[in-house]
C-alpha positions as CSV (number, residue, x, y, z in Angstrom):
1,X,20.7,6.0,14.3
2,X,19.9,5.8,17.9
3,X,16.2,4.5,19.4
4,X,16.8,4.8,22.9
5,X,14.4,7.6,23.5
6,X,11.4,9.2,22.1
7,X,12.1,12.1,19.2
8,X,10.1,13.7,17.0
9,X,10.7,15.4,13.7
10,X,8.0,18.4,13.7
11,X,8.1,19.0,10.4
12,X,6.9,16.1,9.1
13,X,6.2,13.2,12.0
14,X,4.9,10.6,9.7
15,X,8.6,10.4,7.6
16,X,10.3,11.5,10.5
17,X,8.9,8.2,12.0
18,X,10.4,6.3,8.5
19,X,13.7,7.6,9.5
20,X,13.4,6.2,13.0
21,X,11.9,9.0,15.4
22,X,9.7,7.9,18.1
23,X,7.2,10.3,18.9
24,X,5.0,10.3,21.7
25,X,2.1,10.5,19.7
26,X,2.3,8.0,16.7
27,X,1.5,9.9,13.1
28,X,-1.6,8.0,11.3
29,X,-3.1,7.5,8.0
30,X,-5.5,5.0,7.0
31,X,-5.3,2.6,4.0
32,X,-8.4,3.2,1.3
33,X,-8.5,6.7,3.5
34,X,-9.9,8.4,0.1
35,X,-12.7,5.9,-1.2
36,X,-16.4,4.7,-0.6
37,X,-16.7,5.6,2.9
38,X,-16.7,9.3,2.2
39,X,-19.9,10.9,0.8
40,X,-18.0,13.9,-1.1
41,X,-15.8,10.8,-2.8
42,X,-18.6,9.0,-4.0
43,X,-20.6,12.3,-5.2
44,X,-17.3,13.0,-7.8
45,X,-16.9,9.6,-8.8
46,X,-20.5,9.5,-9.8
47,X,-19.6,12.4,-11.4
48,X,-16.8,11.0,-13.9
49,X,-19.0,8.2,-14.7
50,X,-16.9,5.3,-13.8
51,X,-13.6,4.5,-11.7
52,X,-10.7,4.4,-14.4
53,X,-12.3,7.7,-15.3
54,X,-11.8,9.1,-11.9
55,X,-8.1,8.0,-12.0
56,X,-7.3,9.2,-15.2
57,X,-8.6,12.6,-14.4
58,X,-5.8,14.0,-12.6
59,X,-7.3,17.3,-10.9
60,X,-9.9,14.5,-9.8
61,X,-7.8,12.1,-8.4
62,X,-5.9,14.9,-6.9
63,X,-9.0,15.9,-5.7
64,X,-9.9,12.6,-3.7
65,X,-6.1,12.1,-2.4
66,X,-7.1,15.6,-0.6
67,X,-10.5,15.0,0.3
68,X,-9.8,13.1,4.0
69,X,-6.9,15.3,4.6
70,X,-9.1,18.1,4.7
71,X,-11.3,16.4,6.6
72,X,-9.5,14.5,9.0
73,X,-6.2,16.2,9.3
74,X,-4.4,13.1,9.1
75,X,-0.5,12.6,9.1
76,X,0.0,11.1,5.8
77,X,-1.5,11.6,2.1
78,X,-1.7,8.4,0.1
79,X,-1.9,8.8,-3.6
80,X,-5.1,8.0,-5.1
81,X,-5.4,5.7,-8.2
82,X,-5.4,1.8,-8.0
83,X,-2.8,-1.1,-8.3
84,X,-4.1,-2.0,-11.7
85,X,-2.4,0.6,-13.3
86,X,0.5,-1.5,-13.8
87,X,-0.6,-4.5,-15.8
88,X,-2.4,-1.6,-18.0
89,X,0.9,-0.1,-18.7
90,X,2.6,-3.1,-19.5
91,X,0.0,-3.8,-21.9
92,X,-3.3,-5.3,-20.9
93,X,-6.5,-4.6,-21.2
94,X,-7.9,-3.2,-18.4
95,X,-11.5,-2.1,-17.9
96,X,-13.7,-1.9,-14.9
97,X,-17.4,-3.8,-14.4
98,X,-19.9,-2.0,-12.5
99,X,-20.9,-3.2,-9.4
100,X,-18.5,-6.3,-10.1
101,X,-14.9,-4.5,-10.2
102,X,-11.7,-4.7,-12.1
103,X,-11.3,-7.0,-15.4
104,X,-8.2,-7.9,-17.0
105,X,-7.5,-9.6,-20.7
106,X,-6.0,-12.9,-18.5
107,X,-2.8,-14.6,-19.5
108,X,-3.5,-18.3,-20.2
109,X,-1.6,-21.0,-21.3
110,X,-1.8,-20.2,-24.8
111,X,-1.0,-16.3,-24.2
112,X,2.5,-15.3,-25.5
113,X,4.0,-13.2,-23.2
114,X,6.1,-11.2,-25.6
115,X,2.4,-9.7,-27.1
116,X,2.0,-7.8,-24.6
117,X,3.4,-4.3,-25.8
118,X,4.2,-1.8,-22.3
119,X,3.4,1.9,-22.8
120,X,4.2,3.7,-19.6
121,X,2.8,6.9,-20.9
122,X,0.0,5.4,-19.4
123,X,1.4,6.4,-15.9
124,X,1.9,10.2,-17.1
125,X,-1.5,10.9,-15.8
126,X,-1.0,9.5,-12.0
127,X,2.6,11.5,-12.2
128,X,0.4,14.5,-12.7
129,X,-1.7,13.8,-10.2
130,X,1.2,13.4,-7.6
131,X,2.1,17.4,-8.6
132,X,-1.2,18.4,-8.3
133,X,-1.0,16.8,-4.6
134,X,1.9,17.6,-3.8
135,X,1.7,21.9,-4.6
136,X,-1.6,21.6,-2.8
137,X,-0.4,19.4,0.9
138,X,0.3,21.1,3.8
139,X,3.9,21.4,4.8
140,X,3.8,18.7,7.6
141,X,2.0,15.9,5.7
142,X,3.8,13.5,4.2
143,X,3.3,12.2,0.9
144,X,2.7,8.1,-0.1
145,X,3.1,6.9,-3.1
146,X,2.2,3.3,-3.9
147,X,2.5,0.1,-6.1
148,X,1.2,-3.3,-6.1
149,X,3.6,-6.0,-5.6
150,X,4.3,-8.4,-8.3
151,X,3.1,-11.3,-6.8
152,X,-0.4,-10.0,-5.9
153,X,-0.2,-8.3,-9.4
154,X,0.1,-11.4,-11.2
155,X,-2.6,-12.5,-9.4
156,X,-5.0,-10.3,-11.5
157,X,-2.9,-10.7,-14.5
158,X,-3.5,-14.3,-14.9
159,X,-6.7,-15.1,-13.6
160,X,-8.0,-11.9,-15.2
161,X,-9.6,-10.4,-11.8
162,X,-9.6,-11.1,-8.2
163,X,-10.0,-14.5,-6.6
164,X,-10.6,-16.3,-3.1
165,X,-7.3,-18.5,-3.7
166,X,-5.0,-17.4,-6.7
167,X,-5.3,-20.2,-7.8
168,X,-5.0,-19.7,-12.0
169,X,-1.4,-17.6,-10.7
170,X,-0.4,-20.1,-8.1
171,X,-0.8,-22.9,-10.5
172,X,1.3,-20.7,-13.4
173,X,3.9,-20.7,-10.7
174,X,4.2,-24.5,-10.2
175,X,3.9,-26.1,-13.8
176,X,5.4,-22.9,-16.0
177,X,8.0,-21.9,-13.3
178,X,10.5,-20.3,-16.3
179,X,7.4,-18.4,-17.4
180,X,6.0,-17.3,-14.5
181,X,9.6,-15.7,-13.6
182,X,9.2,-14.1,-16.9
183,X,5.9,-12.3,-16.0
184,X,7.0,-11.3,-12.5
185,X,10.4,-9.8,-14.2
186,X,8.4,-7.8,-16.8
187,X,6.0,-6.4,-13.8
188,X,9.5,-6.1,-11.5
189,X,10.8,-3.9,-14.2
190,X,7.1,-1.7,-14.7
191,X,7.1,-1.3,-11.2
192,X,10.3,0.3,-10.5
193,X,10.1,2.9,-13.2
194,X,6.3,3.3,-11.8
195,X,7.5,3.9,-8.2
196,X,10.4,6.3,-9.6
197,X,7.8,8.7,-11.9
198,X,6.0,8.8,-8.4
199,X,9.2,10.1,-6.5
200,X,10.5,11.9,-9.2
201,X,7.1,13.9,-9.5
202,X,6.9,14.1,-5.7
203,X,6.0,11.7,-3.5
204,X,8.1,10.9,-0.3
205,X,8.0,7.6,0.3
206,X,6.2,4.6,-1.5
207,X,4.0,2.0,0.0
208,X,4.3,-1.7,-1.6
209,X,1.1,-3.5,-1.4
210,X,1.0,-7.4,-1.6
211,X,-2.4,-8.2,-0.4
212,X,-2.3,-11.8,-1.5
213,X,1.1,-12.5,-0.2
214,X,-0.3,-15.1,2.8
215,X,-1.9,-17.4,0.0
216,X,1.8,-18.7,-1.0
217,X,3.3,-21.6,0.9
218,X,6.5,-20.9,2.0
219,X,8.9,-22.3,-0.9
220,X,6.7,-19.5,-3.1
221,X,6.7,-17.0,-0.5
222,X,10.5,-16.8,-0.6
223,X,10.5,-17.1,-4.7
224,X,7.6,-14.8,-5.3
225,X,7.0,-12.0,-2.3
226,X,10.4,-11.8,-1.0
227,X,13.0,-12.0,-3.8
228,X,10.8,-9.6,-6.3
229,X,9.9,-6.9,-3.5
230,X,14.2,-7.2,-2.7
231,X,15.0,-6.6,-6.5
232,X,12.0,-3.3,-6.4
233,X,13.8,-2.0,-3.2
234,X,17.0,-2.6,-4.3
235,X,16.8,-1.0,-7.8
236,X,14.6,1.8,-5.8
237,X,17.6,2.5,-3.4
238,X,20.1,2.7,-6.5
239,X,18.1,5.9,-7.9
240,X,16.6,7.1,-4.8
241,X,17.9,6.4,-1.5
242,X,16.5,8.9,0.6
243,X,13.3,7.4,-0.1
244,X,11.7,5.1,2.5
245,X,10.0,2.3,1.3
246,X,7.2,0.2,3.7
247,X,6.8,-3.3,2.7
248,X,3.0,-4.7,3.4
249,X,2.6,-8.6,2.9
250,X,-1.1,-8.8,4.0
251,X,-1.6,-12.5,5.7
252,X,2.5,-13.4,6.0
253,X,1.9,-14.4,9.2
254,X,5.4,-16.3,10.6
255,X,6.8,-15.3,7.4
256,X,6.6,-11.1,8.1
257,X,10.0,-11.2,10.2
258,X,12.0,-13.3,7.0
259,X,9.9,-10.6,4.6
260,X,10.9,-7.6,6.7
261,X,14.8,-8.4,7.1
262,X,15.6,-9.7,3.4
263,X,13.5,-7.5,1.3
264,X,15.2,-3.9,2.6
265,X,12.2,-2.0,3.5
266,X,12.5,0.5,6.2
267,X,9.3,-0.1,7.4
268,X,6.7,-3.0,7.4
269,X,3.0,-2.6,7.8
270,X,1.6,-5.3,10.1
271,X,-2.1,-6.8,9.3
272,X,-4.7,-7.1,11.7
273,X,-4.4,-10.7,12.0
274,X,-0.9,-10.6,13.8
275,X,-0.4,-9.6,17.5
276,X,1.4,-6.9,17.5
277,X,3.8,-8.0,21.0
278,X,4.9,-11.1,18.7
279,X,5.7,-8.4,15.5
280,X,7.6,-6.2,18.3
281,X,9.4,-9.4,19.3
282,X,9.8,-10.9,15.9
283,X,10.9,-8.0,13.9
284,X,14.1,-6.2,13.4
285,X,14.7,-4.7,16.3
286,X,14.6,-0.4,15.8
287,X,12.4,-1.4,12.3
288,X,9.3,0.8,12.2
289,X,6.2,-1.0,11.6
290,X,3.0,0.7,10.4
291,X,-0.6,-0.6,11.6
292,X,-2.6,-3.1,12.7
293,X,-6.2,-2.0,13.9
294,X,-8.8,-4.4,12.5
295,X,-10.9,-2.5,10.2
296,X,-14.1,-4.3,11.7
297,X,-13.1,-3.0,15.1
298,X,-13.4,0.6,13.4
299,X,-17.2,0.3,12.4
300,X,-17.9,-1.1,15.7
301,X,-16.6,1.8,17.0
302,X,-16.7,2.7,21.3
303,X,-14.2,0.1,23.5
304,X,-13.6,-2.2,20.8
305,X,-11.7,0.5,19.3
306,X,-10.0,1.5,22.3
307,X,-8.7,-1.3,23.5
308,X,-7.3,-2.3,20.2
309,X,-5.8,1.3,20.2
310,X,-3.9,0.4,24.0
311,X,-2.9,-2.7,22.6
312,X,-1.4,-1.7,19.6
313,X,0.3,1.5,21.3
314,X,1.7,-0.6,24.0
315,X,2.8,-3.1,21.8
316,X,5.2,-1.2,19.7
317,X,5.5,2.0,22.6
318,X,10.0,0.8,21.7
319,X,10.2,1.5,18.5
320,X,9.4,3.9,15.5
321,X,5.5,3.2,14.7
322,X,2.6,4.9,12.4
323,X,-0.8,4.1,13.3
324,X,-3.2,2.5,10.6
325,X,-5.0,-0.3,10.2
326,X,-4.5,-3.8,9.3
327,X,-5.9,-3.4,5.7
328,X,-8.2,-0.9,4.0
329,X,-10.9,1.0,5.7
330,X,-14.3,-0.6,4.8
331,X,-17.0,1.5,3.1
332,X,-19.3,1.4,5.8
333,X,-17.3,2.5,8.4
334,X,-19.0,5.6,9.9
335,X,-17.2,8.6,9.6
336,X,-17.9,9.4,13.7
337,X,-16.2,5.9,14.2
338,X,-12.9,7.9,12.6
339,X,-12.7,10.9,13.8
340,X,-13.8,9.1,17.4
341,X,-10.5,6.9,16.3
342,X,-8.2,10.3,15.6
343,X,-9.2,11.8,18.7
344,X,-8.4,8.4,21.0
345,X,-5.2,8.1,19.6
346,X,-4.1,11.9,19.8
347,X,-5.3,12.3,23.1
């Protein structure tokens, strides 16, 4: 595959850029594009009473993956449902507290592993919602699938819901090593045949999230973000390898440019934390990277925005590069502040 001059792939720019075009105009999408932020997303999910119901509704979730297409026009549709789904699959109780967010059943000390009893019919419903999507998408969108990675899912697993510094799970890892590795091979295992029901229902590519990934040291970064997310790509590539797969380890830091060349991902999202001239240095050269406008530079909107925007763009102008941002798009983030974003970046 060549990169020495700018291509594009009009048919679909965002996976054409996966497979190493370089259009003038990066393709975007935003992470969280469907949530909070959007009125018509928050009228239907006070409509289905809660947010597991909204997932579990596939014409609903269907529903929200469309709403910012229609809206925005962007380049890329990311499925809508939530990371969570895994751990419920594999057997955990999973529920959602209002105004306080996801709970888990969590694993401690005295919790035997081998209790918990997987039932991926539990993933039926998000496979329907990925058909509903995908009969519904315009012809030139590309279609994002997801999963949580299995550190940052065993992050929720043991402590039971999120935390400032892992803690419960980073000290799992230390004193129960052998059954730690246990619990990231079961979610290893639930992941791949997640990601598969996703491509196999049609999604075109498949997004790994490890948004806990930069509270590791490095010893643990190596054992737990990049040796799992290798295995998930690897056994990915085995059934599917036409399918590109973008690797985000929110907060690696130093530790993206090891992530990006021994995990396999095609393409590695970049937070907003990292200047973007040392990723287009440190990584792989030809890799496309995905990112990294701070969402705070979003809602405040006017030159903040643009000269993030010329950074970013000049940054990565040599190789194959999606605009987003550097993690999800906040809830207040006025919706003038994005479609002043689309605009600067089309234009």
């Amino acid at each position: 595959m060549s990169f020495d001059a700018p291509v594009a792939r009009a048919d679909k720019p965002l996976l054409g850029v996966l497979k190493g075009d370089r259009p003038v105009v990066p393709p975007m999408w935003l992470m969280r594009q469907a949530g909070r932020y959007l009125p018509e997303y928050r009228a239907l999910r006070a409509d289905k009473g809660g947010f597991l119901e909204l997932v579990y509704d596939s014409a609903a979730a269907a529903e929200v993956t469309l709403q910012p297409l229609r809206r925005f026009g962007f380049d890329g549709a990311i499925l809508f449902s939530d990371i969570l789904i895994v751990p419920y699959a594999m057997g955990q109780q999973l529920w959602f507290e209002a105004g306080e967010g996801p709970r888990l059943a969590p694993i401690l000390a005295e919790t035997d592993l081998s209790t918990l009893k997987p039932d991926f019919s539990r993933f039926e419903a998000v496979y329907e919602t990925v058909r509903q999507v995908k009969a519904a998408l315009d012809p030139d969108v590309t279609f994002l699938g997801f999963a949580g990675s299995p550190w940052t899912i065993s992050t929720y697993m043991v402590a039971g819901q999120g935390s400032k510094d892992h803690s419960a799970a980073r000290r799992m890892a230390y004193n129960e090593p052998d059954r730690f590795s246990a619990l990231i091979d079961a979610i290893v295992d639930a992941t791949v045949i997640y990601l598969s029901g996703q491509i196999e229902a049609g999604v075109e590519a498949v997004q790994l999230f490890d948004s806990w990934a930069g509270s590791l040291a490095p010893l643990q970064f190596e054992r737990w973000v990049i040796e799992p997310n290798r295995r998930i790509v690897e056994r990915l590539k085995a059934i599917h390898p036409d399918i590109p797969v973008i690797g985000f380890p929110k907060g690696a830091g130093a530790k993206l440019a090891d992530y990006a060349a021994r995990t396999g991902v095609d393409a590695v999202g970049v937070d907003e934390t990292i200047d973007p001239h040392w990723a287009n240095r440190a990584l792989p050269q030809g890799m496309p990277v995905q990112g990294n406008l701070d969402p705070l530079a979003l809602i405040a909107g006017g030159r903040a925005v643009e000269e993030a925007v010329d950074t970013i763009r000049a940054a990565f102008a040599d190789r194959p590069h999606i605009f987003n941002l550097g993690h999800g798009i906040l809830p207040d983030t006025p919706i003038a502040h994005v479609e002043a974003l689309i605009t600067y970046v089309r234009s």
